[in-house]
C-alpha positions in Angstrom: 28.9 42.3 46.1 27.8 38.6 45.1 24.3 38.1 43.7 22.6 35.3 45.8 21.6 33.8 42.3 22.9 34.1 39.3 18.7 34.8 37.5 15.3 35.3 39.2 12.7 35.2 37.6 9.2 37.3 39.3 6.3 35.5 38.9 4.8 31.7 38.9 2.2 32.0 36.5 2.4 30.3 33.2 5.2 32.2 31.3 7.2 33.1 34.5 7.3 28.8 35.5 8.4 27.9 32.1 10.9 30.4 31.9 12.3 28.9 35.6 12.1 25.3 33.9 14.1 26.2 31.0 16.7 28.1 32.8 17.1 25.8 35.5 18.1 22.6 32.5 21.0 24.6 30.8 22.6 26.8 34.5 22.8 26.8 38.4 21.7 29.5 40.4 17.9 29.6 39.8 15.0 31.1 41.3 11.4 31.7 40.8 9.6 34.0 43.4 5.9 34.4 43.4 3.0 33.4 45.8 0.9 30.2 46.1 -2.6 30.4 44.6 -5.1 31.7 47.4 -7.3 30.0 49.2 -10.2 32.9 50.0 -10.4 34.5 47.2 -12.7 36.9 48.0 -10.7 38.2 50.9 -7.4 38.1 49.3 -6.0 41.3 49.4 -2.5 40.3 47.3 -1.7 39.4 43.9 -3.5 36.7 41.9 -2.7 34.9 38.8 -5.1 34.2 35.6 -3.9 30.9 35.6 -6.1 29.8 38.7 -8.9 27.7 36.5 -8.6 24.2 34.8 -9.5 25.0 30.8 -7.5 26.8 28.3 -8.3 26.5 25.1 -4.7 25.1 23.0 -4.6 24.9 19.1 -2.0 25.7 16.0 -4.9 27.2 13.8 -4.3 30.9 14.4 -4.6 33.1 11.9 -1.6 34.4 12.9 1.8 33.3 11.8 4.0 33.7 14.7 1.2 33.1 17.6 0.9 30.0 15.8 4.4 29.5 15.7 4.5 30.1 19.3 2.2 27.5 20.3 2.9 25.0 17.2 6.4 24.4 19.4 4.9 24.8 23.1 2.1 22.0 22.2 5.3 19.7 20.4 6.6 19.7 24.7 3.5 18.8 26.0 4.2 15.2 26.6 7.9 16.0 27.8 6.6 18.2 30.2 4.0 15.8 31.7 5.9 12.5 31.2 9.2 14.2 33.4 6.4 15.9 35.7 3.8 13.1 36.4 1.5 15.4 35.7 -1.4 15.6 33.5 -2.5 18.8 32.0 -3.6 18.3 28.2 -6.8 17.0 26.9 -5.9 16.2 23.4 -10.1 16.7 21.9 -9.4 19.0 19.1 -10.2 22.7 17.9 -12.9 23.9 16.0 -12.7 27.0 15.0 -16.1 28.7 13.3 -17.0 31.4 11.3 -18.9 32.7 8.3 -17.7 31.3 5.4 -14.5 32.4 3.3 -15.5 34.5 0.4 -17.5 37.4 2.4 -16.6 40.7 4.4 -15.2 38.3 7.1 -11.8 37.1 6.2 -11.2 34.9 9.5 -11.8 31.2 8.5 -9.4 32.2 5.1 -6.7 33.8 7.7 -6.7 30.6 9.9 -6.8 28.1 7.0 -3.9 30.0 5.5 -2.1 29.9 8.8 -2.6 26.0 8.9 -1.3 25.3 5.4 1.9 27.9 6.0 3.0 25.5 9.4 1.6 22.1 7.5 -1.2 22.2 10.6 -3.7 18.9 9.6 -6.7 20.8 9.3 -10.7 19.6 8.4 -12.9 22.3 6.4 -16.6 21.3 7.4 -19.4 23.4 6.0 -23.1 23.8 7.3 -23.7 20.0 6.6 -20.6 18.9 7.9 -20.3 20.7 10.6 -23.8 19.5 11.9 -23.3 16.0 10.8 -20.0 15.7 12.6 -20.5 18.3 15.8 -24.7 17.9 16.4 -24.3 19.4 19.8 -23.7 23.0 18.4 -25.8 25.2 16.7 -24.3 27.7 14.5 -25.1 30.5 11.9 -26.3 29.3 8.6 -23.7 30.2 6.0 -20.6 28.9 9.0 -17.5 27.5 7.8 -15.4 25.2 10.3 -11.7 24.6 10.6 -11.4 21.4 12.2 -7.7 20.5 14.3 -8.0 17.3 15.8 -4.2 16.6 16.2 -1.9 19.0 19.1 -4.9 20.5 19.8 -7.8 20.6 22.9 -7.3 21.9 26.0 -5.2 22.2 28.8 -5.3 23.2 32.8 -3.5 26.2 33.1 -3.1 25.5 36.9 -1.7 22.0 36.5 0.3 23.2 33.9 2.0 25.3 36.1 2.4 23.2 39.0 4.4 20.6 36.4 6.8 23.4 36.1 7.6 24.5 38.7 8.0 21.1 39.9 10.5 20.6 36.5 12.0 24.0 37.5 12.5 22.7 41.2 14.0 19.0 40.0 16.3 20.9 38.0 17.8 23.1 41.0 16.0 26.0 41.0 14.3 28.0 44.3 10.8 28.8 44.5 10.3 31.4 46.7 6.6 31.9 47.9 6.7 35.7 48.5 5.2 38.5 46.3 7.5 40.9 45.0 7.1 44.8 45.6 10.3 46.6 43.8 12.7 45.4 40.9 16.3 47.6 40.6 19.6 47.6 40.1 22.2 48.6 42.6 25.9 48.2 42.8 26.1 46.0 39.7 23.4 43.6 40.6 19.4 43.3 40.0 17.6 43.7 43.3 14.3 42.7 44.1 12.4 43.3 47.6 9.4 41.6 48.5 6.2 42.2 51.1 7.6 39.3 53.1 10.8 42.0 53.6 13.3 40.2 52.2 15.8 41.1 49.6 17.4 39.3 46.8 20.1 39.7 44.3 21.2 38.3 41.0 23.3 38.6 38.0 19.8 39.2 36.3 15.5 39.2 37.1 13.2 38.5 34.6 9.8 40.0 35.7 7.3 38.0 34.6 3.6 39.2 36.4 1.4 39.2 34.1 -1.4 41.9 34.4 0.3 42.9 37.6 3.4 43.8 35.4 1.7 47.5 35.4 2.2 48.3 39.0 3.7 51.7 39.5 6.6 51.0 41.9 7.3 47.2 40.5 9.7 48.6 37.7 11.8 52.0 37.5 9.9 52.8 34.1 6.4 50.7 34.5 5.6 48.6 31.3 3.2 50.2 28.5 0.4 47.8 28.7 -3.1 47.7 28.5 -4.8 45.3 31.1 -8.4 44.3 30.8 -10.7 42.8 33.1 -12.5 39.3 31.3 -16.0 37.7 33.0 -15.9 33.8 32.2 -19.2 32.3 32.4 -19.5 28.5 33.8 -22.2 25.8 33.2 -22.3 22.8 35.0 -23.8 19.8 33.4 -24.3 16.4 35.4 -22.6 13.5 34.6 -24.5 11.7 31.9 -24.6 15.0 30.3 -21.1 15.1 30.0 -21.0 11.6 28.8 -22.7 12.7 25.9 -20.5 15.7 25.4 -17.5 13.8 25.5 -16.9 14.7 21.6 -17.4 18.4 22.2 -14.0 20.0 21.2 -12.5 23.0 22.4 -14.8 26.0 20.2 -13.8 29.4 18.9 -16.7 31.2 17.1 -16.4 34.4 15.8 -19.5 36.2 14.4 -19.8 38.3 11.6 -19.6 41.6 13.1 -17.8 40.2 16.0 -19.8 41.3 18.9 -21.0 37.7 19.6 -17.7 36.2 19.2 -16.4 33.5 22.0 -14.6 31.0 23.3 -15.8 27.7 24.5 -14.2 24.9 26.5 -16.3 21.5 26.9 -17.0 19.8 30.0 -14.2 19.7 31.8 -14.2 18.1 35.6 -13.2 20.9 38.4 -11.6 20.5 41.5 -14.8 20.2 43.2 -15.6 16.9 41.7 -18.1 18.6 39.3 -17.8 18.9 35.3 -18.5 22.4 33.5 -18.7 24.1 30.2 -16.9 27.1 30.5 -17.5 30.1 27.8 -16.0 33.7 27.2 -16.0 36.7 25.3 -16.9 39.9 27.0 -19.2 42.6 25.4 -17.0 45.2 25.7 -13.6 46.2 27.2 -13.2 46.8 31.1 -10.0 48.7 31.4 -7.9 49.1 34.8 -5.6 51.9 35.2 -4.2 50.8 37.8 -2.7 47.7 39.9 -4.8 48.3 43.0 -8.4 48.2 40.6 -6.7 44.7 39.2 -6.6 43.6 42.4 -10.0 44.7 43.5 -11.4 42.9 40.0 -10.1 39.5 40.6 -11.7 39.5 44.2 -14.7 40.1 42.6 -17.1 37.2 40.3 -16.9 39.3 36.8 -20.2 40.9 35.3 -23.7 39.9 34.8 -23.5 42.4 31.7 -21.0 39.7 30.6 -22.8 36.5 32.1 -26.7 37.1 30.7 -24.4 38.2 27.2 -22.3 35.0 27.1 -25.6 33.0 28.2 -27.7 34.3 25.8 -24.8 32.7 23.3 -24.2 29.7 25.0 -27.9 28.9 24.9 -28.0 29.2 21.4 -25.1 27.8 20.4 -25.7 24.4 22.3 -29.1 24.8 22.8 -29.9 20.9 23.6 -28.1 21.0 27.1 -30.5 21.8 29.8 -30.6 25.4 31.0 -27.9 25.0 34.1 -27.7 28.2 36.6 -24.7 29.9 35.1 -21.6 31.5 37.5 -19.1 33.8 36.9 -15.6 34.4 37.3 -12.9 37.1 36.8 -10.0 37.1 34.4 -7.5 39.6 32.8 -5.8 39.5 29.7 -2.7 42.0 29.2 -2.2 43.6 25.5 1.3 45.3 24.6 1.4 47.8 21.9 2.6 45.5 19.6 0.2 42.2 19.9 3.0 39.9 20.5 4.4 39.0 24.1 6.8 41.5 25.7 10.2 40.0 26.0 13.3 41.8 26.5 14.8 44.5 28.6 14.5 47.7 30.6 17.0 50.4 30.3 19.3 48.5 32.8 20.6 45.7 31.0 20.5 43.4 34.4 16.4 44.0 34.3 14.1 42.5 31.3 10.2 41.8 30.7 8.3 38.8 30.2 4.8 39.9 29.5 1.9 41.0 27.7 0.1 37.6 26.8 -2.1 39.4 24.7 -5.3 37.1 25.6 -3.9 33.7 23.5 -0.9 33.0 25.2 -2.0 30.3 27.8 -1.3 27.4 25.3 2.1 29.1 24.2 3.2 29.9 27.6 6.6 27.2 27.6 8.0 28.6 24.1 7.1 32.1 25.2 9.2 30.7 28.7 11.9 29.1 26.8 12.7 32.7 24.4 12.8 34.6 27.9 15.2 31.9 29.1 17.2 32.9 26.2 17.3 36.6 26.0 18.5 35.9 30.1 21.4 33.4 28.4 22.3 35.4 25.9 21.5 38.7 26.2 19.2 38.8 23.3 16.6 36.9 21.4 18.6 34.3 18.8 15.5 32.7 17.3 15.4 33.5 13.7 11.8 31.4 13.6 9.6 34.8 14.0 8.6 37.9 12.0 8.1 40.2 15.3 11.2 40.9 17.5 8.9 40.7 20.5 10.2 44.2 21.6 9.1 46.0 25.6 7.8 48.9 25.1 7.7 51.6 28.5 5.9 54.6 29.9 7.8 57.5 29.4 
């Protein structure tokens, strides 16, 4: 039997695109199936992708070494991506990252500022009177420390980011197919996979790559152990001379002492509908889904207000100058392997492997995270010798 392409790769979100892109530059035979974004979301009874929104927050400063690793290399192809593309998708406004100071019960701040001196990261260290002096906007706990990344770091849209590749991926040769896969095997030699649409492709290899909709029962022979959690994302909108005046707000991580009032922040950042908003997350508590069909239900849905009136009770007191907008919500989903570290690498059929488990940080990492699927498709197995985890699948028995 010949394999209409030599690789497919299942899913166009952020890690399945890059993977496309970087397969496509080094072979022939290409191809990247996955839906279009939806246009009613509410009534969209298919797949979605977490990558439908404009602000992720991108930075080395991670306290830990290989996620920083990870996106150290993906932010060094940021301009290759958008100069070859046309298309812009980074904000380059820096990274504050915000917690109480080293020396205490909370070893955070010392993790990331160790994390920065291991990759050479060029890193600020603001205390209370710096960190109001240089960011008067926020408000934060007395006794805060700041890590300050101005350079290769900011934000990025995760759905431009994504149209670029695939556009890369495309320029390069490979398919895109706009059809949402149902079943991954392998029969007579070759990797099969059958989609809603009914249709049915072959290749050498298929590198599923799905996200949070990894976990669906039928998509895989032996489903992927993952734990996928539903995320509310709270939005502000602030008028235009507003964000005039928050135009040196940099993408914010704060992390409290006891952690429950630990978040993420983005800073104005001009949507689609012509509008600017601040966006801000960090549930309360975990929302877990069992199942691919309560995933799907979830991202039809606009989140929690146990999550909005929690993140806008924050919000409101970390910038508590900007006028009290009406706040909306969104849904989200973040996947977590049992390791911490991005799945990548193969089923019990050497013709099927795994390219998820983003693990909540893995937006801004997304084209190295890409490019090391690309390679364990190349070459049968990861060759990087640049990280300390072996990114290893794990499977329900």
């Amino acid at each position: 039997m010949t394999a209409d392409f030599r690789f497919i790769v299942v899913g166009r979100g952020m890690m399945g695109a890059a993977a496309a892109r970087h397969l496509a530059r080094q072979t022939d035979g290409i191809a990247v199936i996955g839906p279009d974004e939806p246009e009613d979301r509410a009534n969209h009874r298919g797949v979605f992708g977490s990558h439908y929104d404009e602000g992720r927050i991108t930075r080395t400063i991670d306290p830990d070494t290989d996620w920083a690793r990870l996106a150290n290399r993906s932010i060094g192809r940021y301009a290759e991506i958008e100069r070859d593309s046309g298309i812009r998708f980074y904000a380059p406004v820096g990274c504050l990252v915000t917690g109480p100071k080293r020396g205490g019960e909370t070893p955070y701040v010392g993790n990331v500022v160790a994390a920065a001196g291991r990759l050479g990261a060029e890193v600020e260290i603001l205390d209370d009177a710096a960190l109001k002096a240089r960011f008067p906007f926020f408000s934060f706990a007395p006794g805060s420390e700041g890590v300050f990344e101005l350079h290769g770091a900011g934000h990025i849209s995760p759905r431009r980011l994504v149209k670029a590749q695939s556009l890369l991926a495309e320029k390069a040769g490979a398919r895109v197919i706009k059809q949402t896969a149902l079943s991954i095997r392998e029969d007579g030699g070759l990797a099969i996979v059958t989609t809603a649409e009914g249709e049915t492709y072959s290749a050498e290899k298929i590198l599923l790559a799905a996200g949070g909709f990894s976990i669906a029962e039928n998509l895989l022979p032996q489903p992927v152990e993952m734990k996928v959690y539903g995320r509310t994302v709270t939005f502000f909108e602030v008028g235009e001379a507003e964000a005039e005046a928050l135009s040196g707000m940099p993408s914010l991580i704060s992390v409290s002492s006891d952690d429950a009032d630990s978040i993420y922040m983005l800073p104005p950042i001009r949507y689609p509908d012509g509008k600017h908003y601040i966006k801000i997350g960090g549930d309360p508590d975990d929302l877990e889904f069992e199942s691919e069909a309560e995933l799907r239900a979830w991202f039809r849905s606009a989140g929690r207000d146990k999550a909005r009136e929690h993140l806008a009770r924050i919000f409101h007191t970390l910038v508590p100058d900007v006028q009290r907008p009406a706040a909306f919500t969104n849904s989200c989903a973040v996947s977590y392997s049992p390791t911490g570290y991005p799945m990548i690498g193969y089923t019990s059929s050497p013709r099927i492997a795994v390219l998820t488990g983003g693990c909540g940080t893995a937006a801004k990492s997304s084209d190295e995270i890409g490019r090391l699927g690309a390679e364990l498709l190349l070459t049968g197995r990861i060759r990087d010798e640049g990280y300390g985890t072996d990114f290893s699948a794990h499977f329900r028995n």
